[in-house]
Structure formats: C-alpha cells, structure tokens
BABADO-778259 format. One record per residue (C-alpha): residue in one letter; y, z, x; residue number from 1. Coordinates in steps of 0.5 Angstrom, whole numbers, plus 2048, in hexadecimal, padded with zeros to 3 digits. Example, Ala and Ser with C-alpha at 12.3 -4.5 7.8 and 13.67 -1.06 7.14 Angstrom:
! residues 2
{'A',{7F7,810,819},1}
{'S',{7FE,80E,81B},2}
! end
This chain:
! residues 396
{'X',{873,87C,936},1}
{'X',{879,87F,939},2}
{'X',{87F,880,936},3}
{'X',{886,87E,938},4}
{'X',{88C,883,936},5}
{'X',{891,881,933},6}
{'X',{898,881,936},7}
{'X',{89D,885,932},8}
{'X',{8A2,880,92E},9}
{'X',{8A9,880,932},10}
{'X',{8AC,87C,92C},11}
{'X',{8B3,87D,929},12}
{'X',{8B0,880,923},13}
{'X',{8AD,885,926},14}
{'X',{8B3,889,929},15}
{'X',{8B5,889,921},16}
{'X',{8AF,88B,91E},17}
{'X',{8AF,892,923},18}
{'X',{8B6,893,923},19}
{'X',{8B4,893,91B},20}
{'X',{8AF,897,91B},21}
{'X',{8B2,89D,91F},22}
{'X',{8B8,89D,91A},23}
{'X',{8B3,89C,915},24}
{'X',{8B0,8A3,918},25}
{'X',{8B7,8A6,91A},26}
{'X',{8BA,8A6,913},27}
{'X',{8B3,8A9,910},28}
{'X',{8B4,8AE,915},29}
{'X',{8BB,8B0,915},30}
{'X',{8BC,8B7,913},31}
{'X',{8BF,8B8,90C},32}
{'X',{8C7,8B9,90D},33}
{'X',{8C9,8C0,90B},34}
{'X',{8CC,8BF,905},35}
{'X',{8C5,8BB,902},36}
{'X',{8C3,8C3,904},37}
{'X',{8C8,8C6,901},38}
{'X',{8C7,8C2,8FA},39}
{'X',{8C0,8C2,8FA},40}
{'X',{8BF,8C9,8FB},41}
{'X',{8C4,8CC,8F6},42}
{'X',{8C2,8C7,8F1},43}
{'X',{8BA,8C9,8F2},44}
{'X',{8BC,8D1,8F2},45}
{'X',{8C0,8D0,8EC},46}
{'X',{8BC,8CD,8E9},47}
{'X',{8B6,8D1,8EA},48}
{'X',{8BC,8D8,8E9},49}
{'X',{8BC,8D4,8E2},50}
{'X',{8B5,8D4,8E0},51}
{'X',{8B4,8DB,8E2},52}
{'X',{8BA,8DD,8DD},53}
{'X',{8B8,8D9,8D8},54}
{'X',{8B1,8DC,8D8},55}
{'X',{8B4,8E2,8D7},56}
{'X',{8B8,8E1,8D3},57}
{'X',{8B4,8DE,8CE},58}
{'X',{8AF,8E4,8CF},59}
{'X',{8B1,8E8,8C8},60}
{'X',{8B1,8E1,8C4},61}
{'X',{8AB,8DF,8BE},62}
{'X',{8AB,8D8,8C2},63}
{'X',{8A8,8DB,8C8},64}
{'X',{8A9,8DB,8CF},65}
{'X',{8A4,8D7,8D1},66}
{'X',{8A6,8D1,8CD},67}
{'X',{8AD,8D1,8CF},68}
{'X',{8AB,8D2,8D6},69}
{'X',{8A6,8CC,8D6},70}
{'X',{8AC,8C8,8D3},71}
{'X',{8B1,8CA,8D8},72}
{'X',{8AD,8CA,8DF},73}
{'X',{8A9,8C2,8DC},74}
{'X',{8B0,8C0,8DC},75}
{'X',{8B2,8C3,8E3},76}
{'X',{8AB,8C0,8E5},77}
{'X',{8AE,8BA,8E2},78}
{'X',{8B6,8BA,8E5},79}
{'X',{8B3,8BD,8EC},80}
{'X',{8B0,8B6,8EF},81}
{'X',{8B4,8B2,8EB},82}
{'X',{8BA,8B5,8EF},83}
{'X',{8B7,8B3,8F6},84}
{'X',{8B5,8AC,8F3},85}
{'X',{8BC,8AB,8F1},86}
{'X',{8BE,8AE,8F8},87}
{'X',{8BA,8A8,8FC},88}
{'X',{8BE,8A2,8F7},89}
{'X',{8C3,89E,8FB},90}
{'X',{8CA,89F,8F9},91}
{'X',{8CB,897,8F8},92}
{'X',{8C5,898,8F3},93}
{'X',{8CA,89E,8EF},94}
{'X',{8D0,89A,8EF},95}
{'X',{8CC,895,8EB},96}
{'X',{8CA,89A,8E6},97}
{'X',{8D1,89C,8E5},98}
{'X',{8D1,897,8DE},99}
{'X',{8CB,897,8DC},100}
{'X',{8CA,89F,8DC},101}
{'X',{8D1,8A0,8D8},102}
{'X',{8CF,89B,8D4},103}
{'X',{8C8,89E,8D3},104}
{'X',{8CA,8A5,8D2},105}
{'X',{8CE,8A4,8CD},106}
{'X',{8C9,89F,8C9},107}
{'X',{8C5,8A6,8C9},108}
{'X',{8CC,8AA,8C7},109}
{'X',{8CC,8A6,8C2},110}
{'X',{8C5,8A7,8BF},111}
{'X',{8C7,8AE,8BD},112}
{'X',{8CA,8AA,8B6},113}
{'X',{8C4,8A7,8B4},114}
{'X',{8BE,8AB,8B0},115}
{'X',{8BB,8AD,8B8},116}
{'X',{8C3,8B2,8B9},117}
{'X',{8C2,8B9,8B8},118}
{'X',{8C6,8BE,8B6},119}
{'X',{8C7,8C5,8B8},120}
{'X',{8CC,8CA,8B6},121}
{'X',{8D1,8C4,8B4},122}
{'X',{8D0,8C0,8BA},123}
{'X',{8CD,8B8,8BA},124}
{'X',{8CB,8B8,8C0},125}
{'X',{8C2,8B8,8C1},126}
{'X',{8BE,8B3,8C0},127}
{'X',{8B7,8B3,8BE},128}
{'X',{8B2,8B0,8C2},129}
{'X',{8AC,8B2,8BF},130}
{'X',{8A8,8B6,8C4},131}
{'X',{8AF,8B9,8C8},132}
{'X',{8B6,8B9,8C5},133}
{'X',{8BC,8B7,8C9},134}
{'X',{8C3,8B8,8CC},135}
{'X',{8C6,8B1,8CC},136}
{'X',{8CD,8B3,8CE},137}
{'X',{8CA,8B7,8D5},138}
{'X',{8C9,8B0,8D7},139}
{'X',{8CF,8AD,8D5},140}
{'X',{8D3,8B2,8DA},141}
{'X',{8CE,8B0,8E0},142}
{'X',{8CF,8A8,8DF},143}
{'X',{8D7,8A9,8DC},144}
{'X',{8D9,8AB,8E4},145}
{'X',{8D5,8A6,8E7},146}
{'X',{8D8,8A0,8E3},147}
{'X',{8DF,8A3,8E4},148}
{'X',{8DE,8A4,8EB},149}
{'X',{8DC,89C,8EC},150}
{'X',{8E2,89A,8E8},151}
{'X',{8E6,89E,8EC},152}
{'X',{8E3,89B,8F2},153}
{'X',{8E4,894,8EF},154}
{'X',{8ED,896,8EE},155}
{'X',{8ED,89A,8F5},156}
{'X',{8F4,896,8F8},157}
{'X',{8F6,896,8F0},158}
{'X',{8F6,89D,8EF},159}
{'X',{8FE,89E,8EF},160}
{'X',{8FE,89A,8E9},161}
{'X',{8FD,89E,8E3},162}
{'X',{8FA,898,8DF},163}
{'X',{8F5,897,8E4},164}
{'X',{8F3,89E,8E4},165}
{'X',{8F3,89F,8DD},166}
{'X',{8EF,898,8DB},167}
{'X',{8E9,898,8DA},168}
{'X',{8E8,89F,8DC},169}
{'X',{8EC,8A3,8D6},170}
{'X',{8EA,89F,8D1},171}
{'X',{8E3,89E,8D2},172}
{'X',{8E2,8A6,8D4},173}
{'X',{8E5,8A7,8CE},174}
{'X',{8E1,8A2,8CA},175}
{'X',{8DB,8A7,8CD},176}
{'X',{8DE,8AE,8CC},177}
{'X',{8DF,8AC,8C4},178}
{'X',{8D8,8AA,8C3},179}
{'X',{8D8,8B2,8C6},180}
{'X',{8DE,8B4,8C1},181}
{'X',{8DB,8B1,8BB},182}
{'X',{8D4,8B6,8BC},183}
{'X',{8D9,8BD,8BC},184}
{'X',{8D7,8BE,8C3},185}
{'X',{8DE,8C0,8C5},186}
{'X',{8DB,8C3,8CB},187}
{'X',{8D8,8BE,8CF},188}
{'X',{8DD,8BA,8CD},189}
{'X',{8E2,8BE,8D0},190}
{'X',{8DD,8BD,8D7},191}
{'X',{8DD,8B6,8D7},192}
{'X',{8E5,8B6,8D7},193}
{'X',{8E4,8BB,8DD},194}
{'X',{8E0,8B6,8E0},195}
{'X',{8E5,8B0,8DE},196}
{'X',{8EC,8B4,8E1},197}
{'X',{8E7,8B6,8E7},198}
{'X',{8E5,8AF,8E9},199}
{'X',{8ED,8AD,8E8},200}
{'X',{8EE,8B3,8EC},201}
{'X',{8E9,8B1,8F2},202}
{'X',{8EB,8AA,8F2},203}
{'X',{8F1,8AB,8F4},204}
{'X',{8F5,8AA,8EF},205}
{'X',{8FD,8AB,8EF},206}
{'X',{8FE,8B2,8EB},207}
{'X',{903,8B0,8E6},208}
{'X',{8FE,8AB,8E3},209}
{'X',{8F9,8B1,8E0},210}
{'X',{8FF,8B3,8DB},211}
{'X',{8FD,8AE,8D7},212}
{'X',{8F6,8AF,8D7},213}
{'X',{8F7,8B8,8D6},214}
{'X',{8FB,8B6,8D2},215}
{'X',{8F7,8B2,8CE},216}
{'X',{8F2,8B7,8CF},217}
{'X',{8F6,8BD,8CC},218}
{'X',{8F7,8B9,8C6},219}
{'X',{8F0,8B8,8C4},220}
{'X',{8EE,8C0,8C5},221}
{'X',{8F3,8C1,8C1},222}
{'X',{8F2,8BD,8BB},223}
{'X',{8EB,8BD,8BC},224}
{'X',{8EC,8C5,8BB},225}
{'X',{8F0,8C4,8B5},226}
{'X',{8ED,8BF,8B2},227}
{'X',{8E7,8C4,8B2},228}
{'X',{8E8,8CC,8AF},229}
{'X',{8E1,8CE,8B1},230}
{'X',{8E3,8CD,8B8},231}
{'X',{8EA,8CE,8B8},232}
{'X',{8E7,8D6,8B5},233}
{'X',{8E3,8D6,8BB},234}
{'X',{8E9,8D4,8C0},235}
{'X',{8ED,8D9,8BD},236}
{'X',{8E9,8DF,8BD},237}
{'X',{8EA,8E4,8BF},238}
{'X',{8E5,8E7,8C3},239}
{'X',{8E8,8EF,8C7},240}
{'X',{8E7,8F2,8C2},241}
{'X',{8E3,8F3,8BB},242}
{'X',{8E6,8F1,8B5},243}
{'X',{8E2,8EA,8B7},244}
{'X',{8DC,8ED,8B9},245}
{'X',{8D6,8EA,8B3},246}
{'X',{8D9,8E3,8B3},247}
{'X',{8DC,8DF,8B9},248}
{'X',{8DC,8E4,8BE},249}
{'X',{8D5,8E6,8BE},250}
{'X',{8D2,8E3,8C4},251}
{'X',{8D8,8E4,8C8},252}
{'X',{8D8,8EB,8C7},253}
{'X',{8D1,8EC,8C8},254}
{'X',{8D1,8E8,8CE},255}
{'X',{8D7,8EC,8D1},256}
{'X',{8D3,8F3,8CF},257}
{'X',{8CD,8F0,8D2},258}
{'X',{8D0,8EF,8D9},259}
{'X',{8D5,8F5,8D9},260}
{'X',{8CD,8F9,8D7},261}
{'X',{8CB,8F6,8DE},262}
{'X',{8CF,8F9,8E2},263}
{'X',{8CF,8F7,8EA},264}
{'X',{8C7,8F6,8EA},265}
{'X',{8C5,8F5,8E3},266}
{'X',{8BF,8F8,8DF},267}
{'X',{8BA,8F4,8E3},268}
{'X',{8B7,8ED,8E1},269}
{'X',{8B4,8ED,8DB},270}
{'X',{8B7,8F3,8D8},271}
{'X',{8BD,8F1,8D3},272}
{'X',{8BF,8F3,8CE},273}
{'X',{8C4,8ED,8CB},274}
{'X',{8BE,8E8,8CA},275}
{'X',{8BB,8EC,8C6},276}
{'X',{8BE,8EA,8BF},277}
{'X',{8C5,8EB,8C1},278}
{'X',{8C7,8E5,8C5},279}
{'X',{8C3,8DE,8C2},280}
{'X',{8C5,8D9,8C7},281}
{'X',{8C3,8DE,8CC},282}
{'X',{8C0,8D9,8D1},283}
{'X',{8C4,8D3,8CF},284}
{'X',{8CC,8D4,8D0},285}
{'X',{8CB,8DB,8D1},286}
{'X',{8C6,8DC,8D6},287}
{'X',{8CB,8DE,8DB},288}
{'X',{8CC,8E3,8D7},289}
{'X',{8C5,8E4,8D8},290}
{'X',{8C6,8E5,8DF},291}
{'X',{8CB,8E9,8E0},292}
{'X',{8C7,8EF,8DA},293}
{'X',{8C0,8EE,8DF},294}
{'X',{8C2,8EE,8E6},295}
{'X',{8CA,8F0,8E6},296}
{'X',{8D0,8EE,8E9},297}
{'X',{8CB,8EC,8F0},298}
{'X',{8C7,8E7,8EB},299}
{'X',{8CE,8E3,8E9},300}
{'X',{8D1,8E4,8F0},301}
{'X',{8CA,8E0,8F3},302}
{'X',{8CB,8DB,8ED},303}
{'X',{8D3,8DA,8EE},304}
{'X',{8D0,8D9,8F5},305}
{'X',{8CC,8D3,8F4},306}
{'X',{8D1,8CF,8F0},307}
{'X',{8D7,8D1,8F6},308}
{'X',{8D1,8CF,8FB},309}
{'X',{8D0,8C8,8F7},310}
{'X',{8D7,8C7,8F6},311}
{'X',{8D9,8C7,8FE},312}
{'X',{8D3,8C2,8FF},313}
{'X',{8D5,8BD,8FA},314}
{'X',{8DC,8BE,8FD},315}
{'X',{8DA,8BD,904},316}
{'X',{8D7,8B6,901},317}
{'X',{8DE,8B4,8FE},318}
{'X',{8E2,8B6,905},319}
{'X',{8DD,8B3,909},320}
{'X',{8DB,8AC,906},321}
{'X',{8E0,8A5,908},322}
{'X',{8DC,8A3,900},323}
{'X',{8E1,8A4,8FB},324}
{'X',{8DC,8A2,8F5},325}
{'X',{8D8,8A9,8F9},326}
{'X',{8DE,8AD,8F9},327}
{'X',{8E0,8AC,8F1},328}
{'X',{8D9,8AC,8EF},329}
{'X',{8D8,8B2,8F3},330}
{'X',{8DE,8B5,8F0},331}
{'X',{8DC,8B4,8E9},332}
{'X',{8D6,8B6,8E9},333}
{'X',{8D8,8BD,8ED},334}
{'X',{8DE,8BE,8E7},335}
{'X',{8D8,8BD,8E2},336}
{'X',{8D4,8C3,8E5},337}
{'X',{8D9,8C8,8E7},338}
{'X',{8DD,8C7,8E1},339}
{'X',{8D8,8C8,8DD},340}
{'X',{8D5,8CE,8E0},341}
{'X',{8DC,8D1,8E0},342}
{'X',{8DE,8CF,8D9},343}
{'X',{8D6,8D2,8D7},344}
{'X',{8D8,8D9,8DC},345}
{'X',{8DF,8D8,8D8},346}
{'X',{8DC,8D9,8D2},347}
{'X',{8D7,8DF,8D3},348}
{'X',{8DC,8E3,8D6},349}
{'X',{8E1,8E2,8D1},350}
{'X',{8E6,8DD,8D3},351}
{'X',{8E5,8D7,8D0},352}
{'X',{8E2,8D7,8C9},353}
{'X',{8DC,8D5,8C7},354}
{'X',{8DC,8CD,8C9},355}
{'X',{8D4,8CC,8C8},356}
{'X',{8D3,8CA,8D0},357}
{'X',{8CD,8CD,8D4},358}
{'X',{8CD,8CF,8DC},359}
{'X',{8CA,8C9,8DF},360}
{'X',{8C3,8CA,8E3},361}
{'X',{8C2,8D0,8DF},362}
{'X',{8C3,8D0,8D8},363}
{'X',{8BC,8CF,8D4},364}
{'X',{8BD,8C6,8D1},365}
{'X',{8B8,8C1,8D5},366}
{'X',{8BE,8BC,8D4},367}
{'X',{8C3,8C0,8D7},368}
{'X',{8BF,8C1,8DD},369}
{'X',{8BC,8BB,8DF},370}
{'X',{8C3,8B7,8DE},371}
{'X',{8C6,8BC,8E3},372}
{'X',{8C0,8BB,8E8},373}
{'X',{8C1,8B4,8E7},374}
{'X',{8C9,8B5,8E9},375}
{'X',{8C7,8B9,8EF},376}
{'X',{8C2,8B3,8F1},377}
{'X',{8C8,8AF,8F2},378}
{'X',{8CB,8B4,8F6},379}
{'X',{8C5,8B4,8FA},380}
{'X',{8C6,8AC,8FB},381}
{'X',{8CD,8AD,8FD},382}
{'X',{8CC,8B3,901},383}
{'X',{8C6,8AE,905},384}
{'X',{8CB,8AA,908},385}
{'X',{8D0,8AF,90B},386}
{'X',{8CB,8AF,912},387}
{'X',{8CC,8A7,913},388}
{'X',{8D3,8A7,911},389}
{'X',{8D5,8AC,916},390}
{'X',{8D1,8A9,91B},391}
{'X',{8D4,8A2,91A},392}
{'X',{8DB,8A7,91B},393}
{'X',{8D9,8A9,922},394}
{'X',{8D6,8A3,924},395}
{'X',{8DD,89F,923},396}
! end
C-alpha cells in the first residue's frame, strides 16, 4: 500500500507559528548584554573572594573552620542559582511583587519582637528559625527599593509636587525603617535611608525636595544617638591615639594595625595575626581588615575593583534603560550595595565609627549574602532587556 505525502500546510497560522519559533529561538540564543557580564562576574568573584577570606579568617576560632565555612559556601550555593532564576523573571511579574515584598518583609521584620527575635550586642534584629538563624532586615532593603520604585513610576508626571512625591513613599518607608530603629540596628538603618534618598535621587526628583527628607534624617541620627549613651560612647570616641584602647577603640586599632602590618603585599593568606584573639569580628564587619593584613594593599585594590566594575555596570543599566521603574530600582539597590561596602571599608579603616555594617559579598552572614544575590538577581533581569531595547532604538 502506498502512501501519499502529505503537502505542507500554507495556512495563515502557519507563518505565525515559524516567525515564533524563530524569535522563541532567537531570544534563547541571544548573547547576554555586557552589563549582565559584568554584574554576574564581580558578584560570583566577590562572593567566592568572601568565602576564601571568611575561611581564613576563622581558622584561629574554637568554632572551627569547617563549620563556618559549610555555613557560608550552603548559602552561596543557595544565593548563586537563585540569583540567575531572579535573573529570567519578567519585570512586569517584579513590579506586582513590589507590594507584596515590602509588606512581607516587614511582617518578618517584625518577628524580631516576638519570643523567635535575638539579641546580640544590644541589637534586636535576628530571628530564630530553628534550624538557621535570620536577618530579616537584609531583605527589607531588597524589597523597600523595589516598592519605592513602583510608587514612583506610578507619580512619574507628578514628581514636581512635593506632596506627590512624599506620600506614600516617606511615610511608609519610615514606617519600615522604624521597625529597624526600634531592634537598635542603627547601621542598617542608616543603609535603608541611603536607599530611600537614592531612589528619590534616580527618579529625578527636584534637589530641593530631599532637604526635608535629609533633614529628617539628621534629626533621627541625632536623637537616636542621645538617646542611647552606649552608642553616643562609641560615635565619639576617639580612636588616634591610646587613651581608648581597651574599650570602644579596640577593634578599630586592631584593624588599622592589621592593615598597616600588611603593607603593599600582605603577610600571605592565612597568615594573620589579627584573627587570632585580637579582632573578634575578624570575619563579619572587619573582614576587610582581614584582606588588607593577608594579601596587602594589592588585595584591597582588587576588592575595591570588583565594586567599581559593579558599579559602572549597574550604572549603564540606568543610563540605558527608557523604564523608569529599572532606572529607580536599579539605582536603590546599586546605593545599597555601595553604600554599605564604603560605610563598612569606613569604618575598618577608621573614618566612621563602628556602625555594625558588614561588606556586602564577603562578610561572613548567610542572610546578608543571600539578600545581596537576590539584589544583583534583579539587576540581572534589568540588564536582560538592555539588547531588545536598543534594537527597538535602532529599528525606529
């Protein structure tokens, strides 16, 4: 029995399904644009930078290194692949999860009041989960950038008007910021304010509009630091000489001297001498520290050139994009990092006092790494439509 072949279908739905597929096929294959290199590459090398160090510098702890170092490369092994799944998400799908993020995170904010919150040094602002142990607030900034973003792309034309600017971002922010303030986490605090004026900033916002905000700002540092004598002590202390040495200098001398002991090349990794006693959050907020005592002022250098790398990445997003809601989110969240790593570098190499923030990517805290892989994750979905848009620029 023979058979006939069949004549191909030449119907109209056919040419749709083909052109299709070909775009189907065309955006899988598209080369990822340069900033989507350049983000992915310093956040993947940073974190690695930050496991190695943290390493080192718990070598010398009764803990052990290979417990800390477990902890640290699971959550990287966590933060890594959800970084490129956030990376595929579509930004319609991030702007509808503005509200529900803010509102979520700071629900988990607020656990830290109930019998779950720990305290450390004076600062509310863990929760016990059982198995793990929690930074709520690390999250609050990823979802905080985002919400402000959507409200601000809702208020585009009305941004000349204070009111519109102001309400409701101002006191909703504030309302989140205070959940922070009432743990006695002044420093992240500080860091989601940084983010509050950066998205103000980046929206395009009128430059005589942010005095009321910096104002504000200002004030509550102020009274925060009244209002507290211990962290009033520390904010005033004096740290160049050694008249404060065995109390709220301690760490700061010792990091400075750890650096200074490192030189232009370091004394080799794994071979400080600070983490052994004499700088106790050697692999948290001083763990740059760390770095310039192991592998010397080349060794901060390279560090220092992994944020500036991040940084003209995510500013080429901004300047590159025709969505404002990328353009603010992108901003907030490139504030939050950078802020944070020169608040944190700051403060090892005694220009600020000791504000308790770590070094984004590398200080040892699972929570802190993975909130700041979910922030570059969304960087890498901004950076995802960089290529369509240029060509829609071109084709036009």
């Amino acid at each position: 029995m023979t058979q006939v072949a069949r004549p191909p279908r030449t119907g109209p739905d056919s040419g749709a399904r083909g052109l299709a597929a070909r775009v189907s096929l065309g955006r899988i294959f598209t080369p990822p644009s340069s900033e989507f290199l350049l983000i992915s590459s310093t956040a993947l090398l940073l974190t690695i930078f930050g496991i190695v160090m943290v390493i080192s510098a718990t070598s010398a702890t009764e803990t052990g290194v290979m417990d800390t170092a477990l902890k640290q490369a699971t959550f990287a092994v966590i933060g890594i692949p959800l970084m490129f799944l956030v990376s595929r998400l579509p930004i319609g799908f991030l702007k509808k999860m503005a509200w529900p993020a803010l509102i979520l995170a700071t629900l988990m904010q607020l656990l830290v009041f109930t019998p779950l919150g720990i305290e450390d040094a004076g600062n509310r602002n863990w929760i016990d989960l059982g198995v793990v142990s929690m930074q709520p607030s690390e999250f609050l900034k990823l979802a905080l950038a985002l919400w402000i973003a959507y409200v601000l792309l809702r208020k585009r034309t009305r941004l000349a008007i204070w009111h519109h600017v102001f309400i409701p971002v101002v006191p909703v922010a504030l309302l989140a910021i205070g959940t922070v303030i009432a743990g006695n986490d002044l420093g992240t605090a500080m860091v989601l304010v940084l983010i509050l004026l950066g998205c103000l900033f980046f929206a395009g916002v009128k430059l005589r509009l942010f005095i009321l905000p910096v104002l504000l700002g200002i004030v509550g540092v102020v009274a925060l630091a009244i209002v507290s004598p211990d962290r009033m002590r520390r904010i005033t202390a004096v740290c160049s000489d050694m008249s404060n040495y065995e109390h709220d200098c301690y760490q700061s001398i010792h990091a400075v001297w750890g650096m200074a002991n490192g030189g232009i090349f370091g004394l080799g990794l794994g071979n400080s001498q600070e983490k052994y006693g004499w700088l106790p959050a050697a692999a948290n907020d001083f763990i740059f520290a760390i770095v310039g005592e192991e592998l010397g002022l080349i060794g901060c250098i390279v560090v220092l050139a992994l944020f500036t790398f991040f940084a003209v990445g995510a500013f080429h997003i901004m300047r590159k994009t025709t969505d404002p809601f990328i353009r603010v989110a992108t901003g907030g969240i490139t504030v939050w990092i950078l802020g944070q790593a020169l608040i944190n570098i700051g403060v090892v190499i005694g220009v600020f006092p000791v504000m308790g923030v770590p070094l984004p990517f590398m200080s040892q805290g699972g929570t802190a790494l993975l909130a700041v892989l979910l922030a570059c994750g969304v960087l890498l979905a901004f950076a995802r439509t960089i290529p369509a848009s240029e060509r829609g620029m071109v084709a036009k």
